[in-house]
GUROKOL-188419 format. One line per 8 residues: number of its first residue (from 1); their letters; for each residue x, y, z of C-alpha. Coordinates in nm, 4 decimals, decimal comma. Example, Ala and Ser with C-alpha at 12.3 -4.5 7.8 and 13.67 -1.06 7.14 Angstrom:
1> as> 1,2300 -0,4500 0,7800 ~ 1,3670 -0,1060 0,7140 $
This chain:
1> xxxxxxxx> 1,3582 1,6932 -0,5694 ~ 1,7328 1,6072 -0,5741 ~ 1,6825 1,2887 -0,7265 ~ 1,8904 1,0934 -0,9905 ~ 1,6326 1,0248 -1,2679 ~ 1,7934 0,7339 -1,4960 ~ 1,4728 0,8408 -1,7408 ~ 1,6224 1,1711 -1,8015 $
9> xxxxxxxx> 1,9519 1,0266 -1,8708 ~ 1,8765 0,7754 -2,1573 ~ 1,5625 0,6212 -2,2531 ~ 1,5095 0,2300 -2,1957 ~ 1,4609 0,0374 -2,4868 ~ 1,2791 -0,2862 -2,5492 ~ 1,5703 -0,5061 -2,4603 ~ 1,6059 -0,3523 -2,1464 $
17> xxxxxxxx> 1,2048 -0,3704 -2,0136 ~ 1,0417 -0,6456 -1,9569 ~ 0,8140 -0,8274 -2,2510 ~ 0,5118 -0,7616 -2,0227 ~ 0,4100 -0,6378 -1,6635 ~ 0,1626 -0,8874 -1,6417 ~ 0,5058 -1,1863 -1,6730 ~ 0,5353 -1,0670 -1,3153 $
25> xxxxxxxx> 0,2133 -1,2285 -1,2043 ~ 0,3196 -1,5986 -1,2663 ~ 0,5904 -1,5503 -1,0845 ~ 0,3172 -1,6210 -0,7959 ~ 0,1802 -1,9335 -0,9525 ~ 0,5025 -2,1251 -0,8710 ~ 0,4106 -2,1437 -0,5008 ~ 0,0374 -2,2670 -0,6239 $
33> xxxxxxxx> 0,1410 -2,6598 -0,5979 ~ 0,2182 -2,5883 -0,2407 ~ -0,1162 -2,5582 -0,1870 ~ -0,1890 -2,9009 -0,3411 ~ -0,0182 -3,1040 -0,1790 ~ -0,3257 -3,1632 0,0954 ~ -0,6704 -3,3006 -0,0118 ~ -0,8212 -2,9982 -0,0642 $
41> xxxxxxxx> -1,1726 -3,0080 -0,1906 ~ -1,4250 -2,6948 -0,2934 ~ -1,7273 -2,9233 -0,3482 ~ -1,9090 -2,8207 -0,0414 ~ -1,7361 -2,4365 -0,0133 ~ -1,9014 -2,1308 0,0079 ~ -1,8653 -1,9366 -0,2609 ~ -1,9289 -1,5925 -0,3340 $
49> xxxxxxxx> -1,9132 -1,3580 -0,6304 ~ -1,9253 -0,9952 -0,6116 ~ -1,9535 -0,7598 -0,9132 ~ -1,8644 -0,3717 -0,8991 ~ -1,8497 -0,0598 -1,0669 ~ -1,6800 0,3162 -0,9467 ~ -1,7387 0,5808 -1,0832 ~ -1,5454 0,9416 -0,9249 $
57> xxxxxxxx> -1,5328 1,3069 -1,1072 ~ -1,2249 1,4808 -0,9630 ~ -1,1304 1,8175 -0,9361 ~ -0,7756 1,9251 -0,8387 ~ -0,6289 2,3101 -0,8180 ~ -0,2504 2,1779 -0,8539 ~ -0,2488 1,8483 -0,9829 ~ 0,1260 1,8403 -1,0649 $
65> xxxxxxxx> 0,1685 1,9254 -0,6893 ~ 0,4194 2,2585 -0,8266 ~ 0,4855 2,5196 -0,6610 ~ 0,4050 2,7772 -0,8934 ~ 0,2423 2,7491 -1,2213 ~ -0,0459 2,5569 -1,0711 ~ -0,2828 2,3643 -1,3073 ~ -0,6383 2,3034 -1,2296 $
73> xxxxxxxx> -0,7169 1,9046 -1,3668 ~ -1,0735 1,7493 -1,3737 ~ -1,0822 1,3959 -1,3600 ~ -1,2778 1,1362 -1,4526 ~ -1,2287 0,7739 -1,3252 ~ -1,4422 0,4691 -1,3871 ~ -1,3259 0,1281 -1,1984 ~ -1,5185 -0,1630 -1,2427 $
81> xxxxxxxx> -1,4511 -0,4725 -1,0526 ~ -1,5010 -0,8367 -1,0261 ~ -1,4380 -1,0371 -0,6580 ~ -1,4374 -1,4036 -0,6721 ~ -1,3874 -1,6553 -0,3504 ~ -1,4286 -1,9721 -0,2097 ~ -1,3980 -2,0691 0,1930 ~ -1,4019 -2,4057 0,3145 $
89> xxxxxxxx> -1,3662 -2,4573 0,7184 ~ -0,9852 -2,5765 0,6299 ~ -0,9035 -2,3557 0,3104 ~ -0,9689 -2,0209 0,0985 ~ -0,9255 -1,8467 -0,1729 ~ -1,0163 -1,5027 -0,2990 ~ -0,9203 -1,3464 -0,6816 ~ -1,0287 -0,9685 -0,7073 $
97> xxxxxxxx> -0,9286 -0,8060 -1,0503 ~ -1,0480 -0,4601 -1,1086 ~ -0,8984 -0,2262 -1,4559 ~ -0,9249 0,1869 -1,4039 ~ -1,0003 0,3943 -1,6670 ~ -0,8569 0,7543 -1,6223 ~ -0,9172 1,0404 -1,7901 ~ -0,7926 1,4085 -1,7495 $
105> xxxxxxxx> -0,9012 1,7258 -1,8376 ~ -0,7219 2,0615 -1,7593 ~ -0,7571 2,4731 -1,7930 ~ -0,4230 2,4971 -1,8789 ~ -0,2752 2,6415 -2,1945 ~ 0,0912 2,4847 -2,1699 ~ -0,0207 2,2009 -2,0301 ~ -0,2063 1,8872 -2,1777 $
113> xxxxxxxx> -0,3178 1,6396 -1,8875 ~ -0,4935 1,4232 -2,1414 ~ -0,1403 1,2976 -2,2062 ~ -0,1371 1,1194 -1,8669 ~ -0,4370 0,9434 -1,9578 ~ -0,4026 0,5769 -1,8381 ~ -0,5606 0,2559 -1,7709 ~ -0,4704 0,1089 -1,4767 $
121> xxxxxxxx> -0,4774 -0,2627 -1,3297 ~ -0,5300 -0,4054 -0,9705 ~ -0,5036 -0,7506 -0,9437 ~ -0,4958 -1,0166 -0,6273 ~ -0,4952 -1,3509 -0,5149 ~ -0,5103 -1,4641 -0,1607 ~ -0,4441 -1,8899 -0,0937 ~ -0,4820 -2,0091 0,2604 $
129> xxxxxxxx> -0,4816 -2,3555 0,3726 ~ -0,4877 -2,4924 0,7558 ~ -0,4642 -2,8931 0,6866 ~ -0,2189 -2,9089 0,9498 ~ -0,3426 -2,8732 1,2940 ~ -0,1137 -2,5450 1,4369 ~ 0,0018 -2,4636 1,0472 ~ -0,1357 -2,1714 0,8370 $
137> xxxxxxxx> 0,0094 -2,1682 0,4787 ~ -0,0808 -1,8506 0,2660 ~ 0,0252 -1,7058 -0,0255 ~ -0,0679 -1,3688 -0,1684 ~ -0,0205 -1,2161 -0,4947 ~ -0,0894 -0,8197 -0,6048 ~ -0,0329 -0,6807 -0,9085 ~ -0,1314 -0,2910 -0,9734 $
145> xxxxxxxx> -0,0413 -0,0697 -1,2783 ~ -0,1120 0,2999 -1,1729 ~ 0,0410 0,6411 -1,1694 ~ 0,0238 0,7236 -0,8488 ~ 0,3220 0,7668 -0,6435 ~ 0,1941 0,6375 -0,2787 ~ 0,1428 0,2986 -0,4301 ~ 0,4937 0,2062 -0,3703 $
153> xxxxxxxx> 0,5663 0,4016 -0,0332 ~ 0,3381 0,5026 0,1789 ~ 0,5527 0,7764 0,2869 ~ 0,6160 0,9146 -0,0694 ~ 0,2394 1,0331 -0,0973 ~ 0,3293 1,3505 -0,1412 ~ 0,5413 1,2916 -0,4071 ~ 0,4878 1,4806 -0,8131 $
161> xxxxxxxx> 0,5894 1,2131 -1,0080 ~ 0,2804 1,1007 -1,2668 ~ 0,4774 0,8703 -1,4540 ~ 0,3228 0,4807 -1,5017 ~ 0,4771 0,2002 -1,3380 ~ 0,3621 -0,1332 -1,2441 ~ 0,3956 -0,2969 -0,8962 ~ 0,3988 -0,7058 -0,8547 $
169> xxxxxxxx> 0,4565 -0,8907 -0,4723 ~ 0,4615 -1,2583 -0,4126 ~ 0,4981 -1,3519 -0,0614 ~ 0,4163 -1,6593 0,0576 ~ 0,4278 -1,7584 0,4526 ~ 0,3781 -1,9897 0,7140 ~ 0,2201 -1,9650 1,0412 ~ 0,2996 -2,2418 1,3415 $
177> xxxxxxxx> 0,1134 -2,2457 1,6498 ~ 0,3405 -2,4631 1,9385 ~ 0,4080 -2,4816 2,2579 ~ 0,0691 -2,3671 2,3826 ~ 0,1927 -1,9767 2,3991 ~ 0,4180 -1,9379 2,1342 ~ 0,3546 -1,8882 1,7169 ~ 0,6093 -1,8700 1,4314 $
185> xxxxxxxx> 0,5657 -1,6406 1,1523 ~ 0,8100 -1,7260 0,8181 ~ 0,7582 -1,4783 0,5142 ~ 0,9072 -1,3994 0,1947 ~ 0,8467 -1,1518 -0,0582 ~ 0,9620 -1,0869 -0,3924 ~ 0,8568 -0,7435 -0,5068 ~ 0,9194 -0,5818 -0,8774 $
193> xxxxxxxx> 0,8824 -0,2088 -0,9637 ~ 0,8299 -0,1540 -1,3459 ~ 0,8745 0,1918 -1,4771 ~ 0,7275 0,3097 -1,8293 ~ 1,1087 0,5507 -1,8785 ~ 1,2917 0,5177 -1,5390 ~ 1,4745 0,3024 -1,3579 ~ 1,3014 -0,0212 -1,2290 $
201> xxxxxxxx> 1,4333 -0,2364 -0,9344 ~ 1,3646 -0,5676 -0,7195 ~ 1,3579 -0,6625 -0,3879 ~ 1,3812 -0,9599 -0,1424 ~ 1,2675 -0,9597 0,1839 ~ 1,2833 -1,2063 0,4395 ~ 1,0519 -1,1899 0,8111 ~ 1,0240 -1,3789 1,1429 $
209> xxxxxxxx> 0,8303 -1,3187 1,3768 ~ 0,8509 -1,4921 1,7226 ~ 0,5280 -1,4080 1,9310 ~ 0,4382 -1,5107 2,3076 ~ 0,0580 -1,4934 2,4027 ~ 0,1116 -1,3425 2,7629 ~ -0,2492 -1,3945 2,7964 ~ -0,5666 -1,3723 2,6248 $
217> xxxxxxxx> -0,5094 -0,9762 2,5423 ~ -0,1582 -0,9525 2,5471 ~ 0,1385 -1,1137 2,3718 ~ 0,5086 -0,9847 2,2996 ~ 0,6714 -0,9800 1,9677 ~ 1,0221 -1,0462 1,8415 ~ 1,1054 -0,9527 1,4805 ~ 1,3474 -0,9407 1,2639 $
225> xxxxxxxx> 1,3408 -0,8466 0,8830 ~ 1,6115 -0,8119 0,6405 ~ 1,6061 -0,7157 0,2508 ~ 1,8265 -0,6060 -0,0443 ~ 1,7094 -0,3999 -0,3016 ~ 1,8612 -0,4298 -0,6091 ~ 1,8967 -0,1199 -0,8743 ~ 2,0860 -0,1354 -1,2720 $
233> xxxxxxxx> 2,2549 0,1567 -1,1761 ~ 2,1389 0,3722 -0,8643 ~ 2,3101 0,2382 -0,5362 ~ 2,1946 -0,1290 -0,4170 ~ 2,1328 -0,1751 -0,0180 ~ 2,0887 -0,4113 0,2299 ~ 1,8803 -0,3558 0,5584 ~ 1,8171 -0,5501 0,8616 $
241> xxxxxxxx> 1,5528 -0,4481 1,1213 ~ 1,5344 -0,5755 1,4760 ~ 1,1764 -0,4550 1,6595 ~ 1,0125 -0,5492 1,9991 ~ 0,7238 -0,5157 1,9989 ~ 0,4152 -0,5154 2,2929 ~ 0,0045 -0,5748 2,1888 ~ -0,2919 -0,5573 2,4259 $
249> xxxxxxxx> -0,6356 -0,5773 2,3971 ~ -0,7323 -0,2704 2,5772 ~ -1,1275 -0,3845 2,4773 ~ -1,3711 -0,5864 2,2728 ~ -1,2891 -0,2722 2,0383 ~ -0,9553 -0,1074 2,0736 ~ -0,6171 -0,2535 2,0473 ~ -0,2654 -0,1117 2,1703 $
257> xxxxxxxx> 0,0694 -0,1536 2,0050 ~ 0,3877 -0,0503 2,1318 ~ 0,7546 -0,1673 1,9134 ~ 1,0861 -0,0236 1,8754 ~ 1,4125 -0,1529 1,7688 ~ 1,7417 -0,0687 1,5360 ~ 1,7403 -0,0757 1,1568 ~ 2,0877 -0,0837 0,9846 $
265> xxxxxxxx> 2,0941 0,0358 0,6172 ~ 2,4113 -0,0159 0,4104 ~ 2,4452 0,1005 0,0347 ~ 2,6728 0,0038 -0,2317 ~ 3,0163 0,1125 -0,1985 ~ 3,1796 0,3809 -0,4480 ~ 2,8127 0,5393 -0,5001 ~ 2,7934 0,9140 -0,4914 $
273> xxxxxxxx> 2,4707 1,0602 -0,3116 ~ 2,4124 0,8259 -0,0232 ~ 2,5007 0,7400 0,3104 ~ 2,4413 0,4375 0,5476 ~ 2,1966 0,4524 0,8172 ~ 2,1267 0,3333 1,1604 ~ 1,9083 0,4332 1,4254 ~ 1,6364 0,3768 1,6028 $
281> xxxxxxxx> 1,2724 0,2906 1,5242 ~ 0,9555 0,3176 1,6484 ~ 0,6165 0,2521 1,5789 ~ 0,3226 0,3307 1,8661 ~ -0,0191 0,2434 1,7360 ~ -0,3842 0,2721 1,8523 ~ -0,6313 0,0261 1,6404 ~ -1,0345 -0,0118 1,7090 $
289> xxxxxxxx> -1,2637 -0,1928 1,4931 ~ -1,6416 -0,2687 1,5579 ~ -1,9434 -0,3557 1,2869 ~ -2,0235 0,0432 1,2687 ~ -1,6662 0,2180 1,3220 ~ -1,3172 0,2069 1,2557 ~ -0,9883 0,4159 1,4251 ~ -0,6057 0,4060 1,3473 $
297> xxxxxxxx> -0,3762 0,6027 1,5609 ~ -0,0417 0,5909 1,5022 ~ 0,3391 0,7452 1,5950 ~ 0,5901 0,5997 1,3967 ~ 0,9221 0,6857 1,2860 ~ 1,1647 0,4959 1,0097 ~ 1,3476 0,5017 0,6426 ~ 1,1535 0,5148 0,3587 $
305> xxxxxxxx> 1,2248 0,1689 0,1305 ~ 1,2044 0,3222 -0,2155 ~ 1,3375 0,6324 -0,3896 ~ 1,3632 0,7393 -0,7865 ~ 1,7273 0,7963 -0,7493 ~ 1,8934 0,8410 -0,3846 ~ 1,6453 1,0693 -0,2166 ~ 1,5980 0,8401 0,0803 $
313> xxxxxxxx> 1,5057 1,0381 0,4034 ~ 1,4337 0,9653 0,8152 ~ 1,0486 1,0089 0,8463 ~ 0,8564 1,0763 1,1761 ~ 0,5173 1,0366 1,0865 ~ 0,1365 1,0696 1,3287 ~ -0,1330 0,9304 1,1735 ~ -0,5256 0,9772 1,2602 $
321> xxxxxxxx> -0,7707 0,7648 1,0811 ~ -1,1457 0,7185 1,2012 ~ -1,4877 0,6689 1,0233 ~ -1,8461 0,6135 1,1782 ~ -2,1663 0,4685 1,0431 ~ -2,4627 0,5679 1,1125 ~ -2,8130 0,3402 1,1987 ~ -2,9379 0,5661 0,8666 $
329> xxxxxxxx> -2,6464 0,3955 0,6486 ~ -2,4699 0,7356 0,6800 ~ -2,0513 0,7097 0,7276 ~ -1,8283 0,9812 0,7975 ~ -1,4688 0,9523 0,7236 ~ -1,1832 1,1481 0,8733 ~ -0,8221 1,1329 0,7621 ~ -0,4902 1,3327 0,8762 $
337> xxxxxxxx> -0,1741 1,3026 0,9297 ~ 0,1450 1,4963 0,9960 ~ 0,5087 1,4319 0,8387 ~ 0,8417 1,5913 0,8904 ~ 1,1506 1,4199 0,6203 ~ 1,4994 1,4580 0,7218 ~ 1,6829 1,3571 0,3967 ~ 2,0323 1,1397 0,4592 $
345> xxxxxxxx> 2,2643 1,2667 0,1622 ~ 2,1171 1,6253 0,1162 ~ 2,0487 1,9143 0,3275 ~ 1,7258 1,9375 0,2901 ~ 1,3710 1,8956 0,5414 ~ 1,0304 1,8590 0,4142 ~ 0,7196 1,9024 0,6312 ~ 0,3743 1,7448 0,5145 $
353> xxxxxxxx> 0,0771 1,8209 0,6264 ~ -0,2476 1,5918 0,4922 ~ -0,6174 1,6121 0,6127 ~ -0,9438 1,5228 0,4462 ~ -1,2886 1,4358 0,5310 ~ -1,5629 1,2698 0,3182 ~ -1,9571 1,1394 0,4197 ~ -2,0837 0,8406 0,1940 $
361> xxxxxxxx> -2,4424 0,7272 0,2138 ~ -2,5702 0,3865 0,1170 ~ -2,9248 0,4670 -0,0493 ~ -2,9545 0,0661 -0,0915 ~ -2,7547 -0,2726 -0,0482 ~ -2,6296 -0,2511 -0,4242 ~ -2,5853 0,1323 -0,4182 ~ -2,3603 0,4347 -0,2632 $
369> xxxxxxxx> -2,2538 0,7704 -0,3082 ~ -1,9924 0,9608 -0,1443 ~ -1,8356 1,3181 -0,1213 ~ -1,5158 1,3514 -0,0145 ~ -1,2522 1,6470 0,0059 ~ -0,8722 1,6593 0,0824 ~ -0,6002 1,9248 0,1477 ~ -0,2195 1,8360 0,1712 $
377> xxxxxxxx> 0,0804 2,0980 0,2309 ~ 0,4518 2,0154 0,2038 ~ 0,6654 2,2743 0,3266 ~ 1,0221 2,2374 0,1848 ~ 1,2989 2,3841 0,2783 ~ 1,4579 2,3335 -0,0687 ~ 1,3677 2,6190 -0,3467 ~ 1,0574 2,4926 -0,6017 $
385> xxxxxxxx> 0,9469 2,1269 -0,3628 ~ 0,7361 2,3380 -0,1694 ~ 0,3235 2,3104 -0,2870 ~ -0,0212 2,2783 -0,1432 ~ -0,2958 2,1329 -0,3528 ~ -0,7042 2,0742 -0,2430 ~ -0,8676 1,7708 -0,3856 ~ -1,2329 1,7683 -0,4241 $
393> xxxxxxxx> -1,4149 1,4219 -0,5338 ~ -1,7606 1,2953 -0,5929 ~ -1,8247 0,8986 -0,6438 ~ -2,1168 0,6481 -0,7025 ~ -2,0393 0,2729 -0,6329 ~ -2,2629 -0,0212 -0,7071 ~ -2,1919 -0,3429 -0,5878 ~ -2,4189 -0,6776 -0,6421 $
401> xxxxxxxx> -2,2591 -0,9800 -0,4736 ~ -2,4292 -1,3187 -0,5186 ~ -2,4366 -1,4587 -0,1590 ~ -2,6145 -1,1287 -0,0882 ~ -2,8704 -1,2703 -0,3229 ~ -2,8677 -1,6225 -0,2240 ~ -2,9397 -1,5476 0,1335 ~ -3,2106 -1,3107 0,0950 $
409> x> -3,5634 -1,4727 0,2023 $
């Protein structure tokens, strides 16, 4: 990729990082007296604690996603997990921390994967309180250390990069019901990207959302977001986004969404490499949900927020998500989606291409096992970001939660 990597250029030093990712995490417990301000009591809550371990082998034929020189990684990842929460009919809150071991093994003779050995962190907190008759006050926190590059843009999956970073967002927000039809939504978040050699960055992002309940399936949305995100030397920017957007209940078990609207996107002056944006949006949406099966259909079309340098590109992306489970405990998973990047400041298109299936079965409450494959393309039409790489995964999961327990006979 054309991008500008500040890593290359001149290595960080200690003054320059952080003292620790993990600072970024109290960051959310500033908001945490908000929630006191109301009686709030636990004594009578239900509480819950749910204990986990994951445990995957992975096998990937090009696991530096190159387009020549491929190199065949085995992987083996071990994730266990700890879920604690408490629900009262007024408040909640859930803590879920969960470290990743991961550790690679490769056929190559140039190339040592063991070097991107790594353990990983997900952390998150989740506040709600509804004292107020009409008000919902939340505030989430989620931390996650990791090396994968879809973890800060969705459209970025694709991406090479290995390199470790860390990931923390605060947003707290408020939720008013009035007026019989009408409810408020007020957001902020504060998110932090931490990079082990490159260059980190900030943002702040402020939402409203105005939505009228037309009736009991359908309501219309006004919203409006703006951020800035803030770089030490790549170009800042500043973007506003204005969507309408339409919901209906088309069932008990299938949703429709329909929004569009104009984003503006303006980077810092005197920067080499970029170039403002505005446009239209879109984002068209399908969404079903029952006790035995899920679906996600979507057509949606925007910027993507984050780059490693300036490679910020126009996406039009379908995605097709569905999974099914069987009286027998059996669930089958399928997974595409379809991805064409039209880059701003270079001449350059990518199309991705991204489909995978996988079949779990749940031999009993406390125990799983899956299978699961996936194959992704990207067809560039710049010289060496071309590659296609097939994922094949195996995983056992054991969960033991103690309400399970507790409410057994």
């Amino acid at each position: 990729m054309q991008n500008v990597r500040i890593g290359e250029e001149r290595r960080y030093t200690p003054d320059d990082k952080p003292t620790g990712y993990f600072k970024y995490f109290y960051c959310g417990l500033v908001f945490l007296p908000l929630f006191l301000i109301w009686p709030v009591t636990f004594a009578a809550a239900e509480g819950d604690i749910t204990l986990s371990l994951d445990a995957q082998e992975r096998f990937s034929d090009n696991f530096y996603r190159r387009e020549t020189d491929k190199t065949r990684v085995y992987a083996t990842i071990i994730k266990p997990g700890i879920t604690a929460g408490a629900r009262t009919d007024w408040n909640s809150i859930l803590f879920a921390y969960s470290p990743t071991f991961n550790l690679y093994i490769d056929d190559s003779d140039s190339i040592d994967a063991s070097k991107d050995d790594f353990v990983g962190h997900e952390l998150t907190l989740v506040a709600k309180t509804t004292s107020f008759d009409r008000f919902q006050l939340s505030l989430t926190e989620r931390f996650q250390e990791t090396r994968e590059p879809g973890s800060y843009d969705s459209l970025l999956k694709s991406e090479a990069e290995r390199e470790k970073y860390a990931i923390n967002r605060v947003s707290p927000f408020l939720t008013c019901d009035f007026a019989g039809k009408f409810t408020a939504i007020v957001a902020y978040r504060y998110e932090v990207y931490d990079y082990e050699d490159s260059e980190d960055s900030n943002e702040h992002r402020g939402y409203f959302t105005l939505r009228y309940h037309l009736d009991d399936r359908n309501s219309l949305e006004l919203e409006e977001q703006y951020w800035q995100r803030r770089y030490p030397a790549n170009p800042d920017y500043d973007s506003s986004q204005t969507k309408l957007i339409f919901k209906r209940e088309l069932s008990d078990f299938l949703k429709c969404e329909i929004g569009g609207g104009y984003h503006n996107r303006k980077f810092e002056s005197g920067k080499a490499g970029v170039k403002d944006f505005d446009g239209f949006v879109y984002r068209l949406a399908l969404i079903g949900q029952s006790d035995l099966s899920r679906l996600f259909f979507s057509l949606r079309k925007n910027l993507n927020d984050f780059s490693k340098g300036t490679a910020y590109f126009d996406a039009q992306r379908v995605t097709l998500d569905a999974e099914h489970t069987f009286p027998d405990k059996l669930t089958c998973t399928l997974g595409s989606y379809y991805q064409e990047n039209d880059y701003e400041a270079a001449p350059r298109k990518d199309v991705i291409r991204d489909g995978s299936v996988g079949i779990k079965y749940r031999m009993v409450d406390w125990l799983s096992a899956g299978l699961y494959y996936e194959y992704i393309d990207r067809d560039s039409n710049i010289k060496g970001e071309s590659y296609s790489e097939n994922k094949v995964y195996v995983a056992i999961k054991f969960e033991y939660s103690s309400a399970e327990r507790q409410w057994q006979p």
